[in-house]
N, C-alpha and C positions, 0 to 999 in steps of 0.2 A: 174311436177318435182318429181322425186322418190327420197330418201335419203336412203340408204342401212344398214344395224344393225351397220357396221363399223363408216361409217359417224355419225352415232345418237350417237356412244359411245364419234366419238373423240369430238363430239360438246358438249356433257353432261363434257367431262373431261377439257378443255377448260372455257366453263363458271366459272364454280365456281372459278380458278384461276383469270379470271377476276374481280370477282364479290369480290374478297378478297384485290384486290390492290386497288378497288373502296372505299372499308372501311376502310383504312389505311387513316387517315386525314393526313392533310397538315400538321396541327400545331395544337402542344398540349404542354402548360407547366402543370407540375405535380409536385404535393410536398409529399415525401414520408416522413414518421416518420415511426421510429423503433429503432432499437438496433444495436450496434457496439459494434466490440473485443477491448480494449484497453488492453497495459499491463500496471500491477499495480506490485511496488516494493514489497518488505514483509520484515519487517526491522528483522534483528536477534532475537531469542528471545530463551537464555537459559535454561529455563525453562519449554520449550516445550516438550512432549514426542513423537511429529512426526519431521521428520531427517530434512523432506524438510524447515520446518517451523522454526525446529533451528538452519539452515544454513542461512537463508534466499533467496530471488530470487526473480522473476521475475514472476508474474503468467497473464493471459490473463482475465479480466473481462466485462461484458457486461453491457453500458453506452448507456441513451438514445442517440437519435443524429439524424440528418434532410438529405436525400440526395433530390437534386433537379434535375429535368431532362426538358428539351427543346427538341420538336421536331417540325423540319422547315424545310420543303421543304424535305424531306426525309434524313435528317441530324439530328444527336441527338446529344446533349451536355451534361454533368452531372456536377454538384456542391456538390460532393462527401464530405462528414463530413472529419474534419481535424485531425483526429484519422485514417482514411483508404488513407490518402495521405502519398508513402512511402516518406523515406529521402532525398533521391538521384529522387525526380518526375523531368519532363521535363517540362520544363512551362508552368505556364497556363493561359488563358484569362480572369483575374479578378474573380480568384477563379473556374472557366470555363475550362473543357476539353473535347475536341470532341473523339466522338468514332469511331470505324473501324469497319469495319466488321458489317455492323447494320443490320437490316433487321426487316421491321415491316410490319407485317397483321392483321389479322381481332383478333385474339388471344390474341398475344406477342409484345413485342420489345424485340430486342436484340440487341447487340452489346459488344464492351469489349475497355478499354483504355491503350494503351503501356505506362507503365510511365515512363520505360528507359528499358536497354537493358536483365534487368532478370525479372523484377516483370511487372505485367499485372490481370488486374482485369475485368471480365464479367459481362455484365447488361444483367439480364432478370425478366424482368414486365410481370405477366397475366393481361392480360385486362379483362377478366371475372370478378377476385377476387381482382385485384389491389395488388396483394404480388409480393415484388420486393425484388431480392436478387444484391449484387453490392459488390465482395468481400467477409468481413466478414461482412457486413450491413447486415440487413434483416427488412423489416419492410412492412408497407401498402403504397401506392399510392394514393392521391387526386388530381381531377382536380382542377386549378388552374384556375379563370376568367381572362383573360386578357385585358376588359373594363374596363375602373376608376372608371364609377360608380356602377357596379354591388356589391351588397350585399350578404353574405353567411348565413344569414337569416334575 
């Protein structure tokens, strides 16, 4: 049986896309810590000689905070910090919302949440370095055991 340069290419180009959906586990809970945008008031203050500060407003600062992610059966869900949940979100399963548009290989996950009909938020995890951005979150990713008796040292 002969195999032709074509044939070798298309089976070299083939493989690895197999070899990538092979390393996408079933299931993985992960718990990311990082940092989130909150806004924070800025009470008046006459006295000030910057404008913005003796008007007062609204400024965006960044507050630790926990996002959580499930992945099951090729389905991922997130437990996004209650700072990056807008006002108007579409419900969710005990703090639980599944994503659209997912797509996980050997790399990344990705995916993103509709939380009503203007705002929408993107998940993407390296699995190399575990940085996960979701939003304005941004922080690391830990795997999580999901045995009862397992210890984390």
């Amino acid at each position: 049986m002969r195999i032709g340069v074509m044939g070798l290419a298309a089976a070299t180009l083939i493989a690895p896309a197999a070899a990538m959906a092979q390393d996408a586990p079933a299931n993985l809970t992960l718990t990311c810590n990082g940092t989130d945008s909150v806004p924070v008031a800025i009470a008046p203050n006459a006295w000030s000689s910057r404008y913005a500060y003796a008007m007062g407003g609204v400024v965006q600062n960044r507050q630790a905070a926990q996002l959580g992610v499930i992945v099951e059966g090729g389905k991922v869900r997130v437990r996004p910090p209650k700072s990056s949940i807008p006002l108007f979100a579409k419900d969710d399963q005990d703090g639980w919302f599944e994503l659209t548009d997912v797509s996980i290989d050997r790399l990344s996950i990705r995916g993103r949440v509709k939380w009503n009909r203007l705002d929408r938020s993107k998940l993407n995890i390296d699995r190399r370095t575990g940085a996960a951005d979701f939003g304005a979150f941004s922080g690391v990713c830990q795997l999580v055991s999901t045995t009862p008796e397992a210890t984390k040292f």
